[in-house]
C-alpha positions as CSV (number, residue, x, y, z in Angstrom):
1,X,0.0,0.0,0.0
2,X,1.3,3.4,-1.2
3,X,2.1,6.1,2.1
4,X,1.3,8.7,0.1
5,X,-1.8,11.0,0.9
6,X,-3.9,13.7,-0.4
7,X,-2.2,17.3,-0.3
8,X,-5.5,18.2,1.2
9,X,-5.0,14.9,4.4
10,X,-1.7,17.1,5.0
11,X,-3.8,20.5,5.6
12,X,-6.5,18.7,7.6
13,X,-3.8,17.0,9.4
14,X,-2.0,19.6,10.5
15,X,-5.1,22.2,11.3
16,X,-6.3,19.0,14.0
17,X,-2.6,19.4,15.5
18,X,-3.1,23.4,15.4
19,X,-6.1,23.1,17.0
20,X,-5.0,20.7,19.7
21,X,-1.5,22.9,20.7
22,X,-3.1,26.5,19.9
23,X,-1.0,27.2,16.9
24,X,-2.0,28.8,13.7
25,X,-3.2,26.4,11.0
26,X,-2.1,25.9,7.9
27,X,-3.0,27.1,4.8
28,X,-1.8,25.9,1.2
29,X,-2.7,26.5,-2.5
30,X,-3.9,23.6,-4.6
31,X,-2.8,23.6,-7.6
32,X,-9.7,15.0,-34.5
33,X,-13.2,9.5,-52.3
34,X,-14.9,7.1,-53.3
35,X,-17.7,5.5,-51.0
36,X,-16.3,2.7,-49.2
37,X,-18.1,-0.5,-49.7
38,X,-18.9,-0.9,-46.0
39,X,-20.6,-4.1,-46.4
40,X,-17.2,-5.6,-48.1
41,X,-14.6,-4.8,-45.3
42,X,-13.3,-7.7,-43.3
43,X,-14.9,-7.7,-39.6
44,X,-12.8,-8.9,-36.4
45,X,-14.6,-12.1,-35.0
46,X,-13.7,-12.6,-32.1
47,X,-10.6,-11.5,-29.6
48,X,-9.2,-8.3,-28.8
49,X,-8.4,-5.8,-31.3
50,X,-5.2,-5.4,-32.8
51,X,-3.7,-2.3,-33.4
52,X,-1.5,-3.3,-36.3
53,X,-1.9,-2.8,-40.2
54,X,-4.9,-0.2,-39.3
55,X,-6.1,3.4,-40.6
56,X,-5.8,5.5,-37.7
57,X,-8.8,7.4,-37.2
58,X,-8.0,9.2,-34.0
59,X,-4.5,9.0,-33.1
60,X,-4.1,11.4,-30.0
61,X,-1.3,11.0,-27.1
62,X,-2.1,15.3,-25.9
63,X,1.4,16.5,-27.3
64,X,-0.4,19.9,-28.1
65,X,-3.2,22.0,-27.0
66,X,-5.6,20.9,-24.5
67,X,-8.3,19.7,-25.0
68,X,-7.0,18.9,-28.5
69,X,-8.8,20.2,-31.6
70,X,-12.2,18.7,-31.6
71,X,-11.8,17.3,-28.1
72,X,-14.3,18.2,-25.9
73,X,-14.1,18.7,-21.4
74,X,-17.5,18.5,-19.6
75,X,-17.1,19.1,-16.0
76,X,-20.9,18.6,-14.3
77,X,-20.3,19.0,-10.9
78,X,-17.7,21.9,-11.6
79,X,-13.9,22.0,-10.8
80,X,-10.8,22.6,-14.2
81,X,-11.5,19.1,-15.2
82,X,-9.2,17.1,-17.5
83,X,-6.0,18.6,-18.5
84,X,-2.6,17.8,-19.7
85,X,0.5,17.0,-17.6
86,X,4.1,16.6,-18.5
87,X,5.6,13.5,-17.6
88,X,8.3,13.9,-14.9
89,X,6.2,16.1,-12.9
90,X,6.5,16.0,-9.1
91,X,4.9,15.3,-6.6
92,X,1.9,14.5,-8.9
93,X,-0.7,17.5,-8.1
94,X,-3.0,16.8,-5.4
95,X,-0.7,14.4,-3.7
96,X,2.6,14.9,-1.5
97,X,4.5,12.3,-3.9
98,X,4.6,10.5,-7.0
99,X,5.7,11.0,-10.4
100,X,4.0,11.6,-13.6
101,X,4.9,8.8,-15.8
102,X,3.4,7.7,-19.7
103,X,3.5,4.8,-21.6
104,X,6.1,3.3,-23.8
105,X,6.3,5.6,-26.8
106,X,3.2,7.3,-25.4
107,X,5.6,11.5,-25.9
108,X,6.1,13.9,-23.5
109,X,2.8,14.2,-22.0
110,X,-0.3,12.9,-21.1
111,X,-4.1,13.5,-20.3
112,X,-4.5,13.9,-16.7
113,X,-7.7,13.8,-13.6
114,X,-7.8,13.4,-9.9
115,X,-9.5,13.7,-7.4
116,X,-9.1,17.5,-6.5
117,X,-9.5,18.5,-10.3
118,X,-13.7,17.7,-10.0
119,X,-16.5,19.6,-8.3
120,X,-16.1,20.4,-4.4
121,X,-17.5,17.5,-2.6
122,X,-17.9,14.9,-5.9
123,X,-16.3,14.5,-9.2
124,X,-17.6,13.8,-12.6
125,X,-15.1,14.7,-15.3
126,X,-15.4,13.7,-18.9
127,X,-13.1,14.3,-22.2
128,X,-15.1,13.3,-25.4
129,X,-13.3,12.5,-28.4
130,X,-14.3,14.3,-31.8
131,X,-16.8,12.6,-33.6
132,X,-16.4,9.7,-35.7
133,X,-18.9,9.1,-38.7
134,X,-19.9,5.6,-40.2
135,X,-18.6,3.0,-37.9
136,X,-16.9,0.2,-39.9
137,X,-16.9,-3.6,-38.5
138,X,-13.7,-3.9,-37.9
139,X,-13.4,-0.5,-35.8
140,X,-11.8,-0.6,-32.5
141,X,-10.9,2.0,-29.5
142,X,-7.4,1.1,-27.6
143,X,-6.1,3.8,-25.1
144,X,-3.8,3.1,-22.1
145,X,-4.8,4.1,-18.7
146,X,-2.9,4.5,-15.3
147,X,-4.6,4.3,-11.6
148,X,-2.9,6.0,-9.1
149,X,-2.3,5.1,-6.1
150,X,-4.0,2.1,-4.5
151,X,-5.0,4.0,-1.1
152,X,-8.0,5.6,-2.8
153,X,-10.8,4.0,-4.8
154,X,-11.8,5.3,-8.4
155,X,-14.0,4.6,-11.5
156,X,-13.9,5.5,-15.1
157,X,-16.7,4.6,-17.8
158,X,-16.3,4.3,-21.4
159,X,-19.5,5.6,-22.7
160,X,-20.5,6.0,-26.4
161,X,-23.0,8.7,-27.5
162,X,-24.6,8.4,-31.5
163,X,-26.2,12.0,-31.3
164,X,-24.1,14.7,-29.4
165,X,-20.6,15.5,-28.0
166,X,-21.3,17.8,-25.1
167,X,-24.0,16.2,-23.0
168,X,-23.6,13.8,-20.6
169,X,-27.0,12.5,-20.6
170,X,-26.5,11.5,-24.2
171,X,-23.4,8.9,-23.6
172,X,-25.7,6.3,-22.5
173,X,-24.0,3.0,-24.3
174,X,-21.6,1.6,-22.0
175,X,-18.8,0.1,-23.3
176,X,-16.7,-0.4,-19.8
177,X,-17.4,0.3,-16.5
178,X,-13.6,0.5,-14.9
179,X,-13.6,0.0,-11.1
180,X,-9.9,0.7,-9.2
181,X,-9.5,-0.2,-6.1
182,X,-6.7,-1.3,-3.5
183,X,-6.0,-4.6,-5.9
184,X,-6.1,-2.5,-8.8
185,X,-2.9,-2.3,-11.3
186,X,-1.4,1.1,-10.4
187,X,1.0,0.5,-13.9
188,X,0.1,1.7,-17.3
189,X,-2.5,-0.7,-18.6
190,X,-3.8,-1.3,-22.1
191,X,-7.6,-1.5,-22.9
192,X,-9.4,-2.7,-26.3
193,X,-12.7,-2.6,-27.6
194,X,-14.5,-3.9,-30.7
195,X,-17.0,-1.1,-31.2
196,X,-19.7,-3.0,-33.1
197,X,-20.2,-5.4,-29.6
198,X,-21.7,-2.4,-28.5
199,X,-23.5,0.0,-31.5
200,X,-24.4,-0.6,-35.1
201,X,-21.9,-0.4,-38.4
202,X,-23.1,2.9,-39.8
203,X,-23.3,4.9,-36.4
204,X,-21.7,7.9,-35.9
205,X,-20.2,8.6,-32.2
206,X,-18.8,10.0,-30.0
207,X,-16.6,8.4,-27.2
208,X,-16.6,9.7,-23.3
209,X,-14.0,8.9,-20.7
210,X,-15.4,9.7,-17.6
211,X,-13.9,10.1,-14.3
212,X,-16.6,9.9,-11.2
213,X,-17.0,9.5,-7.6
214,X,-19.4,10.6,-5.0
215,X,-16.9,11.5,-2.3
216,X,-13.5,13.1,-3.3
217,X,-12.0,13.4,0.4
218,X,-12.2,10.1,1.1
219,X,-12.2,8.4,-3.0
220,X,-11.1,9.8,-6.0
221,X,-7.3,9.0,-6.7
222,X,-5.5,10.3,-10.2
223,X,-6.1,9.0,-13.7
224,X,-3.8,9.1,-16.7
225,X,-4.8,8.8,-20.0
226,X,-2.6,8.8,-22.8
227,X,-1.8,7.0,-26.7
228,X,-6.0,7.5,-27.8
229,X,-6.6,5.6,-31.1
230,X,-9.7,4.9,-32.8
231,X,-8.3,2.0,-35.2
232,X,-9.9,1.2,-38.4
233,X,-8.8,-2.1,-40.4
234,X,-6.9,-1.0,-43.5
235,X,-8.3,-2.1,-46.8
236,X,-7.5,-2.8,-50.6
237,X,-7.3,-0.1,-53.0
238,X,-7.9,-1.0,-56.5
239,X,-8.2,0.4,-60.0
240,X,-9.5,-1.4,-63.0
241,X,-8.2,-1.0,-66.4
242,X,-9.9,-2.5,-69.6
243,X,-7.1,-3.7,-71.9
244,X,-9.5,-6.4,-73.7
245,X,-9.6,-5.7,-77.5
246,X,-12.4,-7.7,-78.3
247,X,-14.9,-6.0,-80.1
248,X,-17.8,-8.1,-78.3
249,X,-16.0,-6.3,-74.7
250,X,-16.1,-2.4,-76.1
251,X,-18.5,-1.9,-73.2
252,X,-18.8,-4.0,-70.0
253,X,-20.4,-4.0,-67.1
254,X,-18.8,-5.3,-64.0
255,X,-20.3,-6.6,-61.0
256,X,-18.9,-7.1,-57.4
257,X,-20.6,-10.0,-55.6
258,X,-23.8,-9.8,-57.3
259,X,-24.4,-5.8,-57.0
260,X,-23.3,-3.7,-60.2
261,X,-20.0,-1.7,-59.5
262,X,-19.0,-0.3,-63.3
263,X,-21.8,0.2,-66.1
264,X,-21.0,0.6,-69.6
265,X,-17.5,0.3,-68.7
266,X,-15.3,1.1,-72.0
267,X,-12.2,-0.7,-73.4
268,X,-9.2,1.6,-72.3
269,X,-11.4,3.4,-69.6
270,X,-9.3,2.9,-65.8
271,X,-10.9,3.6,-62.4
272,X,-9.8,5.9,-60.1
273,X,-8.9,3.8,-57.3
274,X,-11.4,2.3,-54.9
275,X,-12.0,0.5,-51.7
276,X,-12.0,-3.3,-51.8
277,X,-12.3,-6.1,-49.6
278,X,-9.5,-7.4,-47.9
279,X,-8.5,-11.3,-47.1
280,X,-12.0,-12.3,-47.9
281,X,-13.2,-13.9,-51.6
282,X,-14.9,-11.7,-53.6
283,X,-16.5,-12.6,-57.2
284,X,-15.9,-10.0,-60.1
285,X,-18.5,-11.0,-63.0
286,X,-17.8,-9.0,-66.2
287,X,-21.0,-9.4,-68.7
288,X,-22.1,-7.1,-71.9
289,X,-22.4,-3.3,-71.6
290,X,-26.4,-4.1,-72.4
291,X,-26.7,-7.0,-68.7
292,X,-30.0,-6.0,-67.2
293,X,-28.8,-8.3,-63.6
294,X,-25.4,-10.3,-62.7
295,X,-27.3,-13.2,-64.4
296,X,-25.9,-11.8,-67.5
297,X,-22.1,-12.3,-66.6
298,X,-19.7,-13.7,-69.1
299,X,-17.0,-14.6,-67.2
300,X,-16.7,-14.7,-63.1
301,X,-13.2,-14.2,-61.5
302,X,-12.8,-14.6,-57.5
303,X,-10.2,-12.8,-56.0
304,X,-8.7,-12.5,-52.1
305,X,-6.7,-9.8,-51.6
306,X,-4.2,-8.6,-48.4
307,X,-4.3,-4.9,-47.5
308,X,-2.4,-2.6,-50.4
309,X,-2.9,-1.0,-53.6
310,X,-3.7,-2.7,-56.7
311,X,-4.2,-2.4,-60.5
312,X,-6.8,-5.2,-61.7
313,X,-6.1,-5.4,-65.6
314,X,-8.9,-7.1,-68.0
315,X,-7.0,-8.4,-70.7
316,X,-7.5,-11.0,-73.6
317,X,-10.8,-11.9,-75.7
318,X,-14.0,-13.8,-74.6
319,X,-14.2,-16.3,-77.4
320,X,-10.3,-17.3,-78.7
321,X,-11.7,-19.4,-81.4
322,X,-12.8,-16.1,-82.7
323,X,-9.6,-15.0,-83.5
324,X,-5.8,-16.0,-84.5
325,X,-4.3,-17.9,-82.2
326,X,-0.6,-16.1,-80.6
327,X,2.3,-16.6,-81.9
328,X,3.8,-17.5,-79.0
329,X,1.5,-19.9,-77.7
330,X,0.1,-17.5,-75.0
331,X,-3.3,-17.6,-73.7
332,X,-5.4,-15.2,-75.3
333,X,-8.8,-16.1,-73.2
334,X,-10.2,-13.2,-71.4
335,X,-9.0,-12.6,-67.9
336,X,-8.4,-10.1,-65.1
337,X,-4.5,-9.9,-63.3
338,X,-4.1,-7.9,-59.9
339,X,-0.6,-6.1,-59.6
340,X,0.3,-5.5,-56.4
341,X,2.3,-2.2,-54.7
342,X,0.6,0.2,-57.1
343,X,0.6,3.9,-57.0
344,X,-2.2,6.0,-56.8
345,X,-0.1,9.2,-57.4
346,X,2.9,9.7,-59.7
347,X,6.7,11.0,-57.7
348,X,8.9,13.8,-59.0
């Protein structure tokens, strides 16, 4: 058990000793394209969330101004609030010891509550991330926390709100209730969520950290906060080029799992680059630039591609008894090729 105390323990402390001796008590100060094809994009089935090979939506260790741009304080029973620390700092404020410390690679700083930072008698302090729109399956929110020290109970929610940023009333998904205590872990400690366990793909949110307890004098320790992602799993990015010199291909349209992605697509016509599935099968039917349903399809190709950047190339004729056959002996059936480590803009 730590021996350090509340900078306010030491004032009442010594005003009891004051009182009981007749000396004078005393007195201190207290100190943020293309339409993704949401239903293609790979969801996470089970475990925690990884962090790796992901689009970083909110990336946020509160290096710069605080709250950061489109962060948002809420302080309903009064008191500063949130705010940012440097690490090193000593004796941590509101306490006669400890040291402000971060995570590994977590900067120079780090997003900071205790128990003296709330209203008077009780704390509830909240810092709400900027919105994010269009929740994604494979979403995920990792942050690192750190409870300190184990003499004095706290609690910190996780709350999601789909409407508004600045009302607490309006964070009413829970996604974690986080309950410290004398057996708590006063070290920096990881924590992962899936976001669709707990709203629907297509939401837009908002995500509340909330510090609370009903009695800061004798609850309410310090919470640090610090290397804030909002993780999205990064997808394929493809264009497709038709190279097929068949007259009967001069127009195609191209289907992606059933659903019509290109109409009256034309021989030497490219794509900008889109958003594709990633490391799931996904059928490509080309059929004639007059198809009325996926029914009409020609030729199918299924294809399962890794996160990265591709050019899909249609290249060859539908019928090769229709014409010469190569000198060389190559293939000259219609068919699609994915080149890898493409580049959707050109270098100097």
């Amino acid at each position: 058990m730590s021996g350090v105390i509340k900078f306010s323990t030491v004032v009442f402390l010594i005003a009891a000793i004051s009182l009981a001796f007749g000396q004078k008590r005393y007195s201190g100060t207290e100190e943020q394209q293309f339409t993704i094809l949401e239903e293609y994009v790979n969801a996470i089935n089970s475990g925690e969330p990884a962090a790796s090979n992901g689009i970083n939506i909110i990336d946020e260790s509160f290096e710069g101004t605080f709250p950061p741009a489109g962060w948002t304080k809420l302080n309903p029973d009064g008191g500063s609030g949130w705010d940012k620390l440097a690490i090193g700092t000593t004796p941590i404020p509101g306490w006669t010891g400890g040291v402000v410390t971060g995570p590994a690679n977590g900067g120079s700083s780090v997003a900071f509550a205790t128990w003296n930072t709330g209203g008077t008698t009780s704390n509830d302090q909240w810092i709400i991330s900027p919105q994010v729109t269009g929740v994604e399956d494979s979403d995920s929110l990792i942050f690192w926390m750190r409870y300190w020290p184990d003499t004095y109970d706290d609690n910190v929610d996780v709350r999601i709100s789909t409407t508004v940023g600045n009302d607490p009333a309006a964070f009413s998904t829970i996604v974690d209730q986080l309950v410290f205590s004398a057996t708590s872990d006063t070290n920096w400690v990881r924590y992962a969520y899936k976001i669709t366990d707990h709203v629907a793909a297509g939401s837009d949110i908002y995500i509340g950290i909330r510090e609370h307890v009903t009695d800061n004098f004798n609850d309410g320790a310090s919470i640090s906060l610090d290397l804030f992602s909002y993780t999205r799993e990064a997808g394929a990015r493809l264009q497709v080029i038709h190279n097929a010199a068949d007259p009967a291909a001069a127009e195609v349209d191209v289907y992606l799992d059933g659903t019509l992605l290109l109409d009256n697509f034309p021989f030497r016509g490219a794509t900008p680059f889109i958003d594709a599935p990633t490391d799931v099968p996904f059928n490509v039917g080309i059929a004639p630039g007059t198809s009325t349903s996926v029914n009409d399809t020609l030729k199918n190709f299924v294809f399962n591609l890794p996160a990265g950047t591709y050019v899909a190339v249609a290249n060859g004729v539908l019928d090769p008894n229709n014409f010469a056959a190569n000198p060389d002996g190559r293939d000259i059936a219609f068919t699609i090729f994915a080149k890898g480590d493409a580049r959707e803009a050109g270098t100097d």
